[in-house]
C-alpha positions as CSV (number, residue, x, y, z in Angstrom):
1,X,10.4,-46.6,76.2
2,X,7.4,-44.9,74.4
3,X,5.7,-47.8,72.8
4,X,5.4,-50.9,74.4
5,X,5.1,-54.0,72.0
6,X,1.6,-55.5,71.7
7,X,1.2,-58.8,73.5
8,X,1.0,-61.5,70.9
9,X,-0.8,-63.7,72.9
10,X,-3.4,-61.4,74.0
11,X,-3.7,-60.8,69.7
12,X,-3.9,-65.1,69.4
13,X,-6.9,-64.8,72.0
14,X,-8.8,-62.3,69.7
15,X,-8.1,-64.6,66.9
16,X,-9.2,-67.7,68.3
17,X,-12.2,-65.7,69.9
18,X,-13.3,-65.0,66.4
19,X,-12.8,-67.5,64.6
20,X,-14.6,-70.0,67.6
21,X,-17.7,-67.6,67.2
22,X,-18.1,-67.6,63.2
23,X,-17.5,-71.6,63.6
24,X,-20.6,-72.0,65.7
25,X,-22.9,-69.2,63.9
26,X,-22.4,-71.6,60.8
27,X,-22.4,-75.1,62.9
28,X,-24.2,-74.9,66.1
29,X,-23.1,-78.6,66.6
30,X,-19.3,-77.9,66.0
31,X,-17.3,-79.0,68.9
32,X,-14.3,-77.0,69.8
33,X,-11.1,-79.0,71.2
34,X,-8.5,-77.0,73.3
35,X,-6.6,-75.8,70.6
36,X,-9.3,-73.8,69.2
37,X,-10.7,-72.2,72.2
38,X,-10.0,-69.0,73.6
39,X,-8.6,-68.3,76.9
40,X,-12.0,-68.0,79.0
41,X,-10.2,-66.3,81.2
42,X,-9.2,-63.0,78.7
43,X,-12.2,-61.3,78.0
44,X,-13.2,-60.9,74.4
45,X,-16.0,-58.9,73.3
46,X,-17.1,-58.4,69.8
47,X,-19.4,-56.1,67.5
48,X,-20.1,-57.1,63.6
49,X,-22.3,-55.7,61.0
50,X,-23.3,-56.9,57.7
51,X,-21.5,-55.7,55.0
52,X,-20.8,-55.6,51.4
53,X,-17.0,-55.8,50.5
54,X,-15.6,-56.0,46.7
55,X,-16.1,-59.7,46.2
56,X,-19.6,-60.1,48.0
57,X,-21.4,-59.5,50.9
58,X,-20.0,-60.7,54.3
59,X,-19.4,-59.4,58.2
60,X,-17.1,-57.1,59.4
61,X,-16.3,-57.7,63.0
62,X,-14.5,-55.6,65.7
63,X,-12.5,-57.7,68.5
64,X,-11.8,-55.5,71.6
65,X,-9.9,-57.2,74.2
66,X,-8.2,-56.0,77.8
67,X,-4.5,-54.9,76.8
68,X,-3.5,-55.4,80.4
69,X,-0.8,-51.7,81.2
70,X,0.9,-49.5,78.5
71,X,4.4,-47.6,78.4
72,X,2.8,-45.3,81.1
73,X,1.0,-47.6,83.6
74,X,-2.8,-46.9,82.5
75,X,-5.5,-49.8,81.7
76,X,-5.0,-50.1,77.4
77,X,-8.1,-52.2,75.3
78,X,-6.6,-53.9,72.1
79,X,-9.1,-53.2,69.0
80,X,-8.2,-55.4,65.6
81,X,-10.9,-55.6,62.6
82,X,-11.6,-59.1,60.8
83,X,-13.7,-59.6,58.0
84,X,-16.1,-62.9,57.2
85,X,-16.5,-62.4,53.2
86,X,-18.7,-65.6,53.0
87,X,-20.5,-66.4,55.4
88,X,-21.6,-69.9,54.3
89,X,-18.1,-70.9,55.3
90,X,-15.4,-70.2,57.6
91,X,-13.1,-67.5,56.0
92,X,-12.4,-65.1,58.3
93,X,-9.5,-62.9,57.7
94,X,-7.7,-60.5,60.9
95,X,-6.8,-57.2,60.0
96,X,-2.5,-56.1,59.1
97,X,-2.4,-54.0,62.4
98,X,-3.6,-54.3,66.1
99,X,-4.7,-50.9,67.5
100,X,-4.0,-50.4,71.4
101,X,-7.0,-47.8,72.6
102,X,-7.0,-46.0,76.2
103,X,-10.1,-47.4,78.2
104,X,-12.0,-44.3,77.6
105,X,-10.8,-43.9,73.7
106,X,-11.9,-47.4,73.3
107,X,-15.7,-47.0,75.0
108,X,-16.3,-44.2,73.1
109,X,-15.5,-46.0,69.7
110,X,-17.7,-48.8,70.6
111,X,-20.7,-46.2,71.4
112,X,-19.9,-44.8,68.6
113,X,-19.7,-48.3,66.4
114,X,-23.2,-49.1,67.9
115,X,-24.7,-46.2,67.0
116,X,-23.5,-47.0,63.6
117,X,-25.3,-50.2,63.5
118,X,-23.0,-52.9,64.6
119,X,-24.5,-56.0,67.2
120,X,-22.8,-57.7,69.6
121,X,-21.3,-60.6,67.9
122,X,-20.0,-62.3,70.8
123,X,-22.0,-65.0,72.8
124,X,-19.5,-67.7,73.1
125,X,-20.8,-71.1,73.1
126,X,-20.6,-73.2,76.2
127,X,-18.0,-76.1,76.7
128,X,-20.2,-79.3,75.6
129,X,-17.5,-81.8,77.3
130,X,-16.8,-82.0,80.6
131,X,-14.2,-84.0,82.5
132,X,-15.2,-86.8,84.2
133,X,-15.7,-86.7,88.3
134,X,-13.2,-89.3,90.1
135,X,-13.7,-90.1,93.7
């Protein structure tokens, strides 16, 4: 087997990732409940820029995330682009495709994506709630 399907859950992290970090850049008090965070565990590490699409000026972000093993046993980092068109609300859109990088193919795009201009965009908030101790 040659190519190895992308793991959709890995792709659902990314999303939620995102979407967690444009919700608190526009609401610092926005609280997230467990269907809206990502996996802490999976990490997720982002780079945006400012940009100006058709329709108006907005972010475009780049979600890299571990991939876990490809087809032929070596380390693979998932890359997918989203786009924040406004960002004086929440509409962020994922990219059609999900690109699977080797380790060293995907540091060198990120170099080469910060020497471009691009920030890290991705400081997740902290958990606000905590469960209550019981003795």
């Amino acid at each position: 087997m040659m190519n190895k399907p992308l793991d959709e859950n890995i792709i659902g992290n990314m999303n939620k990732a995102v979407n967690c970090i444009v919700h608190k850049t526009i609401d610092p008090g926005w609280v997230m409940d467990g269907d809206e965070f990502p996996n802490p565990d999976a990490s997720v590490h982002m780079l945006a820029i400012d940009k100006e699409f058709k329709f108006g000026k907005g972010k475009e972000i780049i979600a890299f995330a571990d991939g876990g093993k490809g087809a032929t046993g070596k380390d693979l980092k998932y890359v997918k682009f989203f786009y924040w068109y406004d960002t004086a609300k929440t509409n962020v859109k994922g990219g059609n495709k999900t690109y699977s990088y080797s380790v060293e193919k995907a540091r060198t795009f990120w170099g080469e994506k910060i020497t471009a201009g691009y920030g890290r965009f991705d400081v997740l908030p902290e958990v606000t709630e905590t469960t209550p101790e019981t003795d």
